[in-house]
N, C-alpha and C positions, 0 to 999 in steps of 0.2 A: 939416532934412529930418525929416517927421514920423516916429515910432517904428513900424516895421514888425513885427507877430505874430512873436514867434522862433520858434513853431512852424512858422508858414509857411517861415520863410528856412531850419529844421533840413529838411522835406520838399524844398523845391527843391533843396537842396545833396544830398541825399540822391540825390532823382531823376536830377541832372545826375549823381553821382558814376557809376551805374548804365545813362546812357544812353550809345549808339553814335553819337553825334550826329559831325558833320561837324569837317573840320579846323579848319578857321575860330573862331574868339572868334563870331559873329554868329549863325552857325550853332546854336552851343550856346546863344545869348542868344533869339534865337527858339520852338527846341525848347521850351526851360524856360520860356517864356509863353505859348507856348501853351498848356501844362500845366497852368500856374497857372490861366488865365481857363477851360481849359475843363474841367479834372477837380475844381482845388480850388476854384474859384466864385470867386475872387479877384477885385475889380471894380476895384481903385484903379489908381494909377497903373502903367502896367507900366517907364518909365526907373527910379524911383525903386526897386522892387523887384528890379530887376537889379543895381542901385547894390550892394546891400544885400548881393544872391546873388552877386554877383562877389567882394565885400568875403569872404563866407565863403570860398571855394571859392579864392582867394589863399590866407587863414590858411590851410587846410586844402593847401594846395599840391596843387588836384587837377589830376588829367592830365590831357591833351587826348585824343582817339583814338590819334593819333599818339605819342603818350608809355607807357609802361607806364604799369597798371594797380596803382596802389598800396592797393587797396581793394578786394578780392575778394568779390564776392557770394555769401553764404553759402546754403549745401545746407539743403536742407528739413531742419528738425527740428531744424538746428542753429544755434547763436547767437553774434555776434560779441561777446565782453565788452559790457556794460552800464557806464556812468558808475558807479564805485564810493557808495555808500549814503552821503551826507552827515548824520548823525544832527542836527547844528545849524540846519542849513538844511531839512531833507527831513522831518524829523518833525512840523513845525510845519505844514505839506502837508497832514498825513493827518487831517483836520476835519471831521467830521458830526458830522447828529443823530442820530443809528442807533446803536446796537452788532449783535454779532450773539452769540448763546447759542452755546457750539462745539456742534458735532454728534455725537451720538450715535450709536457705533459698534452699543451694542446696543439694538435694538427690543424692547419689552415683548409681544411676539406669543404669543397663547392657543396653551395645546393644542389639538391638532386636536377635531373636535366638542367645542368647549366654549364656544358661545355664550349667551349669557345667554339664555332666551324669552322671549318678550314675553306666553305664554297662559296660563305654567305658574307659581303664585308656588313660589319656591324657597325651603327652610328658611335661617333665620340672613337672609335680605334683606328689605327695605322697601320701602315708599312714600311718599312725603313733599313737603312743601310748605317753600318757601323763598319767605320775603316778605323782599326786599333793599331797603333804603335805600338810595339813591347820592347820595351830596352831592359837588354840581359844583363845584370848585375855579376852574376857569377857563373860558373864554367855552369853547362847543359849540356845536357845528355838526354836524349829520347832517342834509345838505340836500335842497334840491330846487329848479329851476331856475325860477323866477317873472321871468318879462323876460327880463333881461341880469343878474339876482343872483342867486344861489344862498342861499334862506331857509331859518331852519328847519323842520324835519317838524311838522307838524301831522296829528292824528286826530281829525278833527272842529273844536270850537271848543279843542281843549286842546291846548301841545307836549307830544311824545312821544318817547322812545328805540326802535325797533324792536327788537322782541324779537329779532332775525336780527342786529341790531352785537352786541348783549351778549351770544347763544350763539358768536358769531365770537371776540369779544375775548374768554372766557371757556377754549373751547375751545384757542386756540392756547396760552394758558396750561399748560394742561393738557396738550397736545404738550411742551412743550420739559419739562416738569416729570417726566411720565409716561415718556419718552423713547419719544415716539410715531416713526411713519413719519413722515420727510419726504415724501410723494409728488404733491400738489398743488402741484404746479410745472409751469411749462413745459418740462418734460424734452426732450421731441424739438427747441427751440429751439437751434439751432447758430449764434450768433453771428458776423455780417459783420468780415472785416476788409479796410482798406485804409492802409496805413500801409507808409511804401517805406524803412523801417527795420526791419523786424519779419522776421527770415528766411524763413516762409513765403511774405511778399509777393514779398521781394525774388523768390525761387526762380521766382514766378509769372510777375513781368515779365521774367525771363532767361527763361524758357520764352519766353512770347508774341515776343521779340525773336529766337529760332532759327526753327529750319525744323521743322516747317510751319510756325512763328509763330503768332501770332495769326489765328483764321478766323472765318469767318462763317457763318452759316445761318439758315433760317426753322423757327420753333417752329409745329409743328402738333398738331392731334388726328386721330389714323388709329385708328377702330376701337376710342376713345374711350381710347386711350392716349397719353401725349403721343409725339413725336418730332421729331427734327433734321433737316432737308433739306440737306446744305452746300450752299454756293454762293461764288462768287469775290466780292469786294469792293473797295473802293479808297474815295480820298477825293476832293470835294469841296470847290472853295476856294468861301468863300461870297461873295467879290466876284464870283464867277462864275453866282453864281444870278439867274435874273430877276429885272426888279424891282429899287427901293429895299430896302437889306439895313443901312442904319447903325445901327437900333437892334435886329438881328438878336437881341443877346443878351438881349434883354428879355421876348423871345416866347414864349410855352408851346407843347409841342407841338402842340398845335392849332392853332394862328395858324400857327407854318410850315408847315405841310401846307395849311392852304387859302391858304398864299401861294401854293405853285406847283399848285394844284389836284389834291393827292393824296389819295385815300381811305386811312384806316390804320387803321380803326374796322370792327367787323363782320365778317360773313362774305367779303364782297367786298373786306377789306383790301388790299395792295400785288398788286390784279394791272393796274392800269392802266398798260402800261408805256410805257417812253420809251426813247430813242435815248442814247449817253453817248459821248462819242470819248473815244480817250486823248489826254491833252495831255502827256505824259511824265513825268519823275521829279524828285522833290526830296525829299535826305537820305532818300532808303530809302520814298519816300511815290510809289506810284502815282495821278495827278490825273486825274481826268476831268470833260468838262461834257457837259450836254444840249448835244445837235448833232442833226443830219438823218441822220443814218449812226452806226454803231456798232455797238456791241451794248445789246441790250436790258437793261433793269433800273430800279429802283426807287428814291426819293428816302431814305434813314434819317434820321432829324433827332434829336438828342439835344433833352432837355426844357431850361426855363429856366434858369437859371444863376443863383443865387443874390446877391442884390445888386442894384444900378445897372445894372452892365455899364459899365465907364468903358473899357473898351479893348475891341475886334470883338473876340468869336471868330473862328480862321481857318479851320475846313475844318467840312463834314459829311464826308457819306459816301453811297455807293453801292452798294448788292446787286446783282447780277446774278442775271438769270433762270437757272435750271438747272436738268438733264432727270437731275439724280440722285435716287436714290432713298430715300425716307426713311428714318432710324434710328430704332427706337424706344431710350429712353431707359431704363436699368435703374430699379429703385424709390429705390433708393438714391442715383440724382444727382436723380431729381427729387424726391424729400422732402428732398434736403439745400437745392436749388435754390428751394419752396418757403416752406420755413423761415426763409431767410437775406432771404427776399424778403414778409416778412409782417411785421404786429403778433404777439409772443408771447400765443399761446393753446393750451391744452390740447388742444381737438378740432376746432372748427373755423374752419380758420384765414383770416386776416383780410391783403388784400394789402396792400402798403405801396407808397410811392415811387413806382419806374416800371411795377409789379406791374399798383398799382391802376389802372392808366390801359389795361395790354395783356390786364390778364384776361378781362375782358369776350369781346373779341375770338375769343382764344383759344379759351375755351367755347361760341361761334359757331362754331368753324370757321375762323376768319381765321389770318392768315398772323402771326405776331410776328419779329420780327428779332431776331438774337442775335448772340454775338461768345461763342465757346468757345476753348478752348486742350488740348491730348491728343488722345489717338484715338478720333475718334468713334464708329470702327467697334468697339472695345473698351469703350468705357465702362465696360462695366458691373466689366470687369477692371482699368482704367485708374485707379490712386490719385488720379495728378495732373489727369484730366479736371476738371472745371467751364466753367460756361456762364454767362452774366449777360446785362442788356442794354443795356449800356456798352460800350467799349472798354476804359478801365482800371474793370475791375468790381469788387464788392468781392466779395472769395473767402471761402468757409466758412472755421472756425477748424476743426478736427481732433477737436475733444472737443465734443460736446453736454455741457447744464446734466445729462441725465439717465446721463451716463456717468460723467461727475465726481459727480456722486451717489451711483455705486454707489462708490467709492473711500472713501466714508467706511462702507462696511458692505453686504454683499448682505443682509441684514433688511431691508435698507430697499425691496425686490424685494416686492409684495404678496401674489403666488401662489409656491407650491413645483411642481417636478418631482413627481409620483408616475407608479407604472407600474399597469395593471392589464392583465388576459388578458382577448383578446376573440377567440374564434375560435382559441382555440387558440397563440395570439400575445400578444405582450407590446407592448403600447403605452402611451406616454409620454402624460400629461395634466395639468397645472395646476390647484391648488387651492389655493383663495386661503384666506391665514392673516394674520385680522384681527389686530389688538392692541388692547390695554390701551383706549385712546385710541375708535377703531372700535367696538367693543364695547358703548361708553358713549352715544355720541354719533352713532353710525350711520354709514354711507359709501354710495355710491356710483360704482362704476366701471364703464368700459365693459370686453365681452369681450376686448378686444384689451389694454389694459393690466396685465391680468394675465401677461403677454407679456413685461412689460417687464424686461431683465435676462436674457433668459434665451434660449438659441440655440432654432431653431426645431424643434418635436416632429416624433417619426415618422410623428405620423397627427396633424393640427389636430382640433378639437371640431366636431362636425357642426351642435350646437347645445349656446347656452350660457343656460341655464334664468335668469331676471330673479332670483331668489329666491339665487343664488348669487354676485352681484356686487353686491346693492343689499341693505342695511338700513335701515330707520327706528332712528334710536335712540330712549332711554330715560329723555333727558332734554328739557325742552320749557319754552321764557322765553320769558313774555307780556311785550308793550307795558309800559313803564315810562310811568308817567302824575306831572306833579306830584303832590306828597304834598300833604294837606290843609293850607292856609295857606302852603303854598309859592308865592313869586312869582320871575317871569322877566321879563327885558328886555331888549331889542334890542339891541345893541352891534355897533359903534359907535354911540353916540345922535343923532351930526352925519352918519349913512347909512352906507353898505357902505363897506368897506376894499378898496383894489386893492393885488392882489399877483400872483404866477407860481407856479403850484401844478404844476411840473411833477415828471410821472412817474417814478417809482423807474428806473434805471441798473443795472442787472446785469452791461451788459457792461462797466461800469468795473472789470476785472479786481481791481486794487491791493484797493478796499476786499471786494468778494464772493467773493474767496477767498484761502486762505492756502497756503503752503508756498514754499518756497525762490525758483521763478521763477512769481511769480502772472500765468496766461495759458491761455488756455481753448486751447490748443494744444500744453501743455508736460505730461506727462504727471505731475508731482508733485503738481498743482494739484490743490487739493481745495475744496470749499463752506466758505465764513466759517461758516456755519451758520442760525438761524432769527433775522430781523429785525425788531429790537424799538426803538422810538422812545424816547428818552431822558427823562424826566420831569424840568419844570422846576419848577413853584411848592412853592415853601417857604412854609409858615406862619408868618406872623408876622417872616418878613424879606425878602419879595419880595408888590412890587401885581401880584393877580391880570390884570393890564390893560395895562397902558403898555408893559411891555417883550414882550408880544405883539403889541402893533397897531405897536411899532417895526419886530419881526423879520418883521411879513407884508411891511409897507411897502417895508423894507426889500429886497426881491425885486426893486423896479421899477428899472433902471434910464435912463438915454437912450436912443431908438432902440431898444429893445426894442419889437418889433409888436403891435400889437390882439389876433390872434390869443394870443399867449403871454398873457395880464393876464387875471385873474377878476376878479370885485366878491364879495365876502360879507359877510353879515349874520349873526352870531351870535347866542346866546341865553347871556345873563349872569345871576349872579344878582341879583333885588334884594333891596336891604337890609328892604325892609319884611314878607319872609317868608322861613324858613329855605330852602335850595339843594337840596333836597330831591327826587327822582322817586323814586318805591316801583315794582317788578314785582315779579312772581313766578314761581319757578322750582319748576316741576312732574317729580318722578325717581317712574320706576317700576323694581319689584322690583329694586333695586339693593343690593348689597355694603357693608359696611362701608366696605370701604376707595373705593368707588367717590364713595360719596357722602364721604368723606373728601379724595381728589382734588376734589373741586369745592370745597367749603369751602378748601381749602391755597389752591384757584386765586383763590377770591374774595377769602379774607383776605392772600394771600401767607404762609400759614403762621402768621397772626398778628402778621405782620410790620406796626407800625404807620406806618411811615411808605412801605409802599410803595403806588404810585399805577398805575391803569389809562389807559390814555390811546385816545379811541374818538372818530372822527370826523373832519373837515377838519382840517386845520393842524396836526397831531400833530410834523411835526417841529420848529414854532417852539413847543411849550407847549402848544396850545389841546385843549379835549377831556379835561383831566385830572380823572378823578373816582374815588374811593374807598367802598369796601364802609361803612356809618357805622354800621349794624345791621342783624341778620338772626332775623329769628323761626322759627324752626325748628318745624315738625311732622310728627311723623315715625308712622309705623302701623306695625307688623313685620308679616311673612306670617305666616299661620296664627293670628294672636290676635285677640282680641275686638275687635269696633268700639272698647271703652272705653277701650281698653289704650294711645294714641295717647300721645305723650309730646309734649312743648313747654318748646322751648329758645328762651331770650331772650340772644341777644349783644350786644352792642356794641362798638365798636371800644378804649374802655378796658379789656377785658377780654383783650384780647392772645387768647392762645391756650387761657384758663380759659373753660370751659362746651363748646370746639368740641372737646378733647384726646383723646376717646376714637377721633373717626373721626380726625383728622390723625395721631393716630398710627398705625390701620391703615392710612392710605395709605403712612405712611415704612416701617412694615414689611415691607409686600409691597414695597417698591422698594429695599428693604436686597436684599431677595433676588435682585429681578433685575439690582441695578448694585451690590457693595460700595461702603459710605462713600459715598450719592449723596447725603446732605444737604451735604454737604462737596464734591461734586463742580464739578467748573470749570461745568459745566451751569447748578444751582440759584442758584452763587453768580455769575456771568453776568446771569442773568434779576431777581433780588434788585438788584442795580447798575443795571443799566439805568431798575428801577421806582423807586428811593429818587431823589427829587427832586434837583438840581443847580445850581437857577438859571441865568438866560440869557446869564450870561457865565463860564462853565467853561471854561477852554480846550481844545477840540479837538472841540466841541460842535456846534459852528456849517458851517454850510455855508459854501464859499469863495463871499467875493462875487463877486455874478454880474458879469460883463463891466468890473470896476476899470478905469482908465486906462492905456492902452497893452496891451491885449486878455490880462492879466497869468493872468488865471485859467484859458483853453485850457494858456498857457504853465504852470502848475503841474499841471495833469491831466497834460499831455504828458511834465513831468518825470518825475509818479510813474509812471507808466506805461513810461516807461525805464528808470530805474532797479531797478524790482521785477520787471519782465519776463523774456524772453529772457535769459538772460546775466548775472543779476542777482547784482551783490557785495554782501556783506554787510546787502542789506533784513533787515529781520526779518520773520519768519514768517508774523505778521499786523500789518497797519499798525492797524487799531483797536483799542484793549482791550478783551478782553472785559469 
């Protein structure tokens, strides 16, 4: 028998352990494949997977309906013991290329009115020219999409670095250093969960399993606010649908609606209605089909199902027409419903899944179908309400990225509380209190973010002036262009490398955050901190090359889809000219210590073997490049054109000729963090940049999809084990 996902067979034994299902062995063997084919995408065999789930649920001696209940479903918020923390087996688990810097309780935030100007030069500051050498260690890519490859940037006939990677990669430097704000994150992001292990899930499907159980309604816009219409529901068996239905599972929702001639699209979505009889009951499931009599209602069809489809799905579903009246939805379920229902973005959000298929709609006016659990007449009261558009949906976690945020520090809150009298009255107003970091480099935030953190004032801002949420900063890097006699070449030289260059994981709780039960639901949890790619090439005992174009390669494996696989084309150096791009970095009326910070950020302090890493492929190596020399020209305020001074570095100079600004930056950050050259912060970021090579252990990503589907199965472990309930994990699975 072939080897079945343990993660699968851990969720079905779960879900069986959980459900009310029928006296009967069949009973239950049904329920639990249904479940499998139609919530968890399962496509394979279904005898073979019950083999497997009966096999567990013997060992586990679960009970029938009939039997006590040896396995109580846990209350919100609380967790059943977790698999005690295997340190032999579970730490060889916790493998990336990332660390992350811990976070910084205190923010470097200015006195109130104490920005720097941009009109006025100040005494003791400067103006100055930084011409940087970067010599590329390893292939770079900062691409652009040409065909089906992603080539180098080019400006004009020459490659070039944008001056926007090198203030990015410069700048975040300077955050974790400076111990700026964390606040460019996707804060309001409340990550989906659906996992029938996890106490909140469980709580959700014992909810949907009582009275009123699980309900239905249609999503509307009334007066351009969303709202919930309920309505009755029932299922569906799809041998009952018109029409040839064997390869049902294979169909997008599109293709079943124009199988049985439904509109779901638009304004005019679900009002074409049909007739539905009941056909009566099975295991707690009301059936009905289109008939000539009945009652009136609408076809719902869930979307494709991931896979083949090697075994039917068995039911849809039906809404019924109804003459209630709409609810609207408080702000708070639908920014969470939103959220959970989008790509993570800042402001405007991007739908996802079955989002992007009903939004449209939606914003038309049309009708969208939903499956809620709580009181809808309550909502906005109602903890446990949520809505989705599934039956088993996936439900918000309890903690946004931006709540667990504030648990490492309210500094890290952009704007303060002040009061001032207006009429004779005292009203509450927000004023935003830049730092260190801001100051230097500039910001921009919208009015409402300065919000963030903080309950809501007695009187909001009638209007909030562009000049009080937005700076230009005061530092500005041009295009890095090859240096003179610098040459580049193509790499790979036999064409593009295919690899899977997927998206950063946040919601893998284990690694992005730390404390006792790491889980975006569990109130201890807090932010790993600020995400920095592990630097691999060594000099002089690792080739710039081969064990990069292994670790892209390396990405692909069987059966893995088109869609997932890039092609790239790097830019390497060649031997027959130094690896060389020169820019320049333009600071006006800036600080000692200010421009001190930037030098620590470009040299690492002096630090010679630490590396920047900027571009494609950052977590296999690719992209690694080092500060080689910097000419420094520097003008102070107030003195003569003549009086310009010029500083020549180089990287054998350590931290002789840069000493007098690197030491004003450590001074002024002696003040604001005691001992921060020494702090877990600096020495964090130092670790991450001193190179490693590509076989370190605990470097690497787990390979993608090994034989016998082993690497779900190890996410799934750590994810038990550090979560809910969690025995002795340690605090943080990656070192800093």
């Amino acid at each position: 028998m072939p080897d079945m996902p343990e993660n699968l067979i851990a969720d079905l034994t779960t879900y069986a352990r959980n459900r009310r299902a029928g006296p009967r062995t069949d009973d239950l063997k049904e329920d639990v494949l249904d479940h499998a084919y139609e919530v968890l995408g399962f496509d394979g065999d279904g005898d073979l997977l019950w083999t497997a789930v009966k096999a567990r649920i013997e060992a586990e001696r679960l009970p029938r309906r009939d039997e006590p209940e040896l396995v109580p479903v846990a209350a919100p918020g609380k967790a059943n013991s977790a698999p005690p923390w295997n340190p032999g087996t579970d730490a060889v688990l916790a493998t990336a290329p990332f660390r992350f810097v811990p976070m910084n309780e205190t923010v470097s935030r200015l006195p109130p009115d104490s920005l720097t100007p941009h009109d006025k030069p100040l005494p003791g500051h400067m103006s100055c020219i930084l011409d940087v050498d970067w010599r590329v260690e390893t292939p770079l890519l900062i691409g652009e999409l040409d065909g089906d490859v992603v080539m180098p940037f080019r400006l004009g006939d020459d490659y070039a670095i944008p001056g926007a990677t090198l203030r990015g990669a410069i700048r975040a430097v300077v955050e974790a250093l400076a111990f700026g704000r964390l606040f460019q994150t996707n804060r309001h992001k409340r990550f989906a969960l659906r996992d029938f292990e996890h106490p909140c899930y469980k709580a959700f499907v014992t909810q949907g399993q009582g009275k009123p159980g699980l309900q239905a309604g249609w999503l509307t816009l009334v007066d351009g606010e969303p709202h919930i219409t309920p309505c009755k529901w029932g299922y569906v068996k799809i041998d009952s649908l018109p029409g040839n239905t064997d390869r049902w599972v294979t169909k997008d929702r599109h293709a079943k609606y124009r199988h049985v001639g439904s509109d779901w699209k638009g304004p005019g979505a679900f009002t074409k209605l049909r007739m539905f009889e009941f056909r009566g009951t099975e295991k707690d499931r009301n059936l009905y089909s289109e008939g000539r009599a009945g009652t009136p209602g609408h076809y719902v069809f869930s979307g494709k199902l991931p896979g083949g489809g090697g075994k039917k799905k068995l039911f849809e579903y039906v809404f019924f027409e109804t003459s209630a009246r709409p609810v609207p939805l408080a702000d708070g379920v639908w920014e969470t419903f939103v959220t959970t229902n989008s790509k993570p973005s800042q402001n405007k959000r991007v739908a996802d899944g079955a989002w992007k298929e009903f939004e449209p709609s939606y914003k038309q006016g049309g009708r969208v179908p939903v499956f809620f659990v709580g009181d809808l007449a309550r909502n906005a009261a109602d903890e446990t309400f949520s809505f989705g558009l599934t039956r088993l949906y996936r439900i918000p976690h309890r903690n946004s990225i931006g709540e667990i945020l504030l648990r490492s520090g309210q500094d890290h809150r952009p704007a303060e509380k002040t009061s001032q009298k207006r009429g004779g009255k005292t009203e509450e107003t927000l004023e935003l209190r830049p730092d260190f970091v801001e100051n230097l480099f500039g910001y921009v935030y919208e009015p409402k973010d300065l919000e963030f953190g903080h309950d809501k004032l007695t009187r909001a801002p009638d209007y909030t002036p562009p000049a009080s949420v937005a700076r230009k900063g005061r530092v500005a890097f041009e295009f890095a262009r090859p240096a003179s006699g610098a040459r580049f070449r193509l790499w790979p030289e036999n064409g593009p490398v295919e690899t899977a260059m997927g998206a950063p994981k946040p919601a893998f709780a284990p690694f992005y955050l730390v404390g006792p039960e790491k889980d975006y639901s569990r109130d201890g949890a807090r932010l790993a901190g600020r995400k920095r790619y592990i630097a691999r090439y060594r000099a002089g005992q690792d080739t710039p090359s081969a064990p990069l174009k292994e670790a892209l390669a390396g990405q692909i494996s069987d059966g893995m889809s088109k869609d997932m696989k890039t092609r790239l084309r790097f830019l390497a150096p060649d031997p027959a000219g130094p690896p060389i791009f020169r820019g320049r970095i333009r600071c006006h009326n800036v600080s000692r210590a200010e421009l001190g910070a930037l030098l620590w950020a470009l040299t690492f302090g002096g630090d010679r073997q630490a590396r920047h890493l900027i571009g494609r492929g950052r977590p296999f190596g690719a992209g690694q490049i080092a500060a080689q020399a910097i000419t420094l020209r520097i003008r102070p305020n107030l003195a003569p054109h003549d009086a310009a001074e010029t500083v020549e570095w180089t990287e054998a100079h350590g931290r002789d000729r840069l000493a007098p600004w690197l030491e004003a930056f450590e001074h002024l950050m002696e003040e604001t963090a005691r001992g921060w050259k020494s702090s877990a912060q600096v020495q964090a970021l130092l670790r991450a940049a001193r190179p490693r090579g590509w076989a370190g252990q605990g470097t690497t990503y787990l390979p993608y999809q090994p034989a016998g589907g082993r690497q779900a199965e190890h996410f799934a472990r750590l994810r038990k084990v550090c979560g809910p309930g969690a025995i002795r994990a340690p605090d943080r699975l990656l070192p800093p």
